[in-house]
N, C-alpha and C positions, 0 to 999 in steps of 0.2 A: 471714665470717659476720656479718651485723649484729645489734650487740649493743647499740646504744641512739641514740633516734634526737631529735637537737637541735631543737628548733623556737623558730622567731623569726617576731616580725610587724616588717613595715615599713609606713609609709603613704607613698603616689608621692609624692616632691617634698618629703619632710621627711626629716630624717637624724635624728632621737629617735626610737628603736624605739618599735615599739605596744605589745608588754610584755615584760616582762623574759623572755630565753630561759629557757626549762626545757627537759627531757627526759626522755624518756618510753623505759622498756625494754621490750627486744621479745625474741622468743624466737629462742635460734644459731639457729634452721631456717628462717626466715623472711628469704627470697631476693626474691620477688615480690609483690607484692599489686595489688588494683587501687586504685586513688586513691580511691574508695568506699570500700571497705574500709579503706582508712591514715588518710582523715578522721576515721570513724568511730569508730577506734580512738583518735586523739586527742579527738575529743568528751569519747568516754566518760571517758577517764583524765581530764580538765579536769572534768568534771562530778565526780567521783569527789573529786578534790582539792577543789574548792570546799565538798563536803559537808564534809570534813574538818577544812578551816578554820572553817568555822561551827562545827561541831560544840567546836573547840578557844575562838573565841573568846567560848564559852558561860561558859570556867569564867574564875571571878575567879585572877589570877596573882600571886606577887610579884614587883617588878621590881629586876632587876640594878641597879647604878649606870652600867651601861655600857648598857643596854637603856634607861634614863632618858634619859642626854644623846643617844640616837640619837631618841629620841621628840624631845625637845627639837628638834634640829638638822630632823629634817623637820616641825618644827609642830603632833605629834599624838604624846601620850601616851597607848598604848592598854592596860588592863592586864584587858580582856577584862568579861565578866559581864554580855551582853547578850542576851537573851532571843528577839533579833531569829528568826523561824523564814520562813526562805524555803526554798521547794520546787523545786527544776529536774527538768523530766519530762526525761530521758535520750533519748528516742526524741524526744520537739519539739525536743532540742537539736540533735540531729544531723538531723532533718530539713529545717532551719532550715539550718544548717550548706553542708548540699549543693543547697538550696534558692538559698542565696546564692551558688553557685559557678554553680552553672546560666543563673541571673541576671548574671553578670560582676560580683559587686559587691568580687571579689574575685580574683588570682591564686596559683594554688600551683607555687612552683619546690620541684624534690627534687633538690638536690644540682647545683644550678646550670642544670636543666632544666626549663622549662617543661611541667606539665601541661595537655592542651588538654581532656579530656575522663575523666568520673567513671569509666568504664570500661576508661581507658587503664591499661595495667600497667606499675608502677611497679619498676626493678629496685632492691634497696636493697643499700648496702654498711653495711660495719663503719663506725659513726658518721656514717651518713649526716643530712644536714640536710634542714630540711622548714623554707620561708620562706612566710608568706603573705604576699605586696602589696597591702594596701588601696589599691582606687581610689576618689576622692576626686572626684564630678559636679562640675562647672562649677555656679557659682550660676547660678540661673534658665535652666537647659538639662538 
């Protein structure tokens, strides 16, 4: 029964993932879905998480000594208290989303198999993974 499902991006022709894996849980009873459906459901939880990071790096924090040299070590000490107010429509996300799959700008393998089509049904197992492959145009073509 699939009970949490991995997602990674890649871009064709570079081996630095496109962003860090997370995962996303899904309910025991969910055996199939369609690739419409499974996108969408990541949008949303992507969209959902991003609110919540904003929302977190609204408030001023104090920072650990170990949270310090990690700021340090990547360049950027962050200890929050920004005001910044950005909005994501949930539904232009996901229609954007599957707008771009339509368009090739984009592939999704699930669990080591290529999806050809938003309507194709996906079978999912226990920790199944969900890869997008950015493709990357040729300059001036």
């Amino acid at each position: 029964m699939p009970s949490t499902l991995y997602i990674s991006g890649q871009i064709l022709g570079k081996t630095k993932p496109l962003f860090s894996e997370w995962c996303l849980p899904l309910p025991q009873t969910l055996t199939s879905i369609t690739l419409r459906e499974l996108l969408t459901q990541v949008v949303l939880a992507e969209v959902e998480a991003f609110r919540t990071r904003s929302e977190e790096r609204r408030l001023i924090k104090t920072l650990s000594p170990s949270e310090i040299r990690t700021g340090v070590e990547k360049g950027k000490i962050d200890m929050g208290g920004r005001d910044i107010v950005q909005t994501v429509d949930p539904q232009e996300a996901v229609d954007t989303v599957l707008q771009a799959f339509e368009d090739g700008f984009y592939f999704v393998f699930v669990d080591e198999q290529q999806q050809e089509t938003l309507d194709s049904i996906v079978s999912l197992k226990t920790d199944s993974q969900l890869m997008f492959l950015r493709l990357v145009p040729l300059v001036g073509g």
